[in-house]
C-alpha positions as a Markdown table, in Angstrom:
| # | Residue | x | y | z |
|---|---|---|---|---|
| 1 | Unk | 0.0 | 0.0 | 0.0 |
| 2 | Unk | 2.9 | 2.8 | 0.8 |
| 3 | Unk | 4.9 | 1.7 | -2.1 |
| 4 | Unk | 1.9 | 2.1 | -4.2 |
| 5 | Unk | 1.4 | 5.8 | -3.0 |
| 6 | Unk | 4.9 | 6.7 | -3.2 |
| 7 | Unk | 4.8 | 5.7 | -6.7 |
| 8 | Unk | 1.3 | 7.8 | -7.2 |
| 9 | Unk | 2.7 | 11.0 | -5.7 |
| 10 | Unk | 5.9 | 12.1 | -7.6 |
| 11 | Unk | 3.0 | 13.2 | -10.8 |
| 12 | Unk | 2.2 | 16.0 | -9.5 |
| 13 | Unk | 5.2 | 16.9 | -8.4 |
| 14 | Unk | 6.6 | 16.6 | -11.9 |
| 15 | Unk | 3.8 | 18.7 | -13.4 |
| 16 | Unk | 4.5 | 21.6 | -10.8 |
| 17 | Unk | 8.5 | 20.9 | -12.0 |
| 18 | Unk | 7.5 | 21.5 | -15.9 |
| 19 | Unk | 5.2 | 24.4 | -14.9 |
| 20 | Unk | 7.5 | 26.3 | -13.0 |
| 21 | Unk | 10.2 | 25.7 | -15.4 |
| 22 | Unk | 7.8 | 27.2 | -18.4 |
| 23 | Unk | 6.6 | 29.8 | -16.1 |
| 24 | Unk | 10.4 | 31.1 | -15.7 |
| 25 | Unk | 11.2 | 30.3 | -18.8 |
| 26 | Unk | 8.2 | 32.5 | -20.4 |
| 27 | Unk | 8.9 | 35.3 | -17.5 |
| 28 | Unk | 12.9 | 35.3 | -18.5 |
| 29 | Unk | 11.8 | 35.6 | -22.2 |
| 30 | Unk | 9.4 | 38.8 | -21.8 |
| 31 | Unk | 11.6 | 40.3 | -19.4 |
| 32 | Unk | 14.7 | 39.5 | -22.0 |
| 33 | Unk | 11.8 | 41.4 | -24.8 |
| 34 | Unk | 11.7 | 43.9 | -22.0 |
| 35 | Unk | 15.3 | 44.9 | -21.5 |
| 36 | Unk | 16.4 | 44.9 | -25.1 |
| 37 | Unk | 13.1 | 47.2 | -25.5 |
| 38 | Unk | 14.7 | 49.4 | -23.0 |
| 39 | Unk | 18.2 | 49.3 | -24.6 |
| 40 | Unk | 17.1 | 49.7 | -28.3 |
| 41 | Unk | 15.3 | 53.2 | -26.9 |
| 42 | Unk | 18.1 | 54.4 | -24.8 |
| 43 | Unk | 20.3 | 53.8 | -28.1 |
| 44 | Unk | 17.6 | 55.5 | -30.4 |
| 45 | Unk | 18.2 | 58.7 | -27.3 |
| 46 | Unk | 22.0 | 58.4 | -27.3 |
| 47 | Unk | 21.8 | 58.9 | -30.9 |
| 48 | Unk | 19.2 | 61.9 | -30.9 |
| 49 | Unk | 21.5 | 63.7 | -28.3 |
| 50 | Unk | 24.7 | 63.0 | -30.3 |
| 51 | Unk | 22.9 | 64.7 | -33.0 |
| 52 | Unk | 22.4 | 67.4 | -30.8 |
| 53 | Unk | 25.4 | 67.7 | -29.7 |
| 54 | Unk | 27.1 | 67.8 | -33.4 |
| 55 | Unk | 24.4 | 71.0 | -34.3 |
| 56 | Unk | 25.7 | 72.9 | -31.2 |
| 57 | Unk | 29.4 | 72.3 | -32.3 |
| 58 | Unk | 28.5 | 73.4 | -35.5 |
| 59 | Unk | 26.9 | 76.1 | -34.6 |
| 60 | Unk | 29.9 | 77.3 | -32.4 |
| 61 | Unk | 32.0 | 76.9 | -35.1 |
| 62 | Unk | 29.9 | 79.1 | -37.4 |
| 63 | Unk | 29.8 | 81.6 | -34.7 |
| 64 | Unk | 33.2 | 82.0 | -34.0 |
């Protein structure tokens, strides 16, 4: 009778295992989706401010 339990009880155990693991798996991937989201607009910024920057050189230089 114990043996047969034993044997009954890992199942659920297992499902709870593959859940989790697709759970984390699905949470790592949006928060992966999230972070290059963030890069790709601090990029897109870095590049709008460098293009800033060059239009107040230039317009030093043409002042000076």
């Amino acid at each position: 009778m114990g043996q047969s339990e034993s044997a009954n009880n890992p199942h659920p155990m297992v499902i709870e295992i593959i859940l989790r693991a697709f759970l984390a798996k699905k949470q790592l991937a949006n928060f992966l989706y999230m972070s290059l989201g963030h890069i790709r607009l601090k990029t897109s910024e870095n590049r709008k401010e460098s293009r800033n920057i060059m239009r107040r050189s230039e317009i030093i230089k043409t002042t000076m």
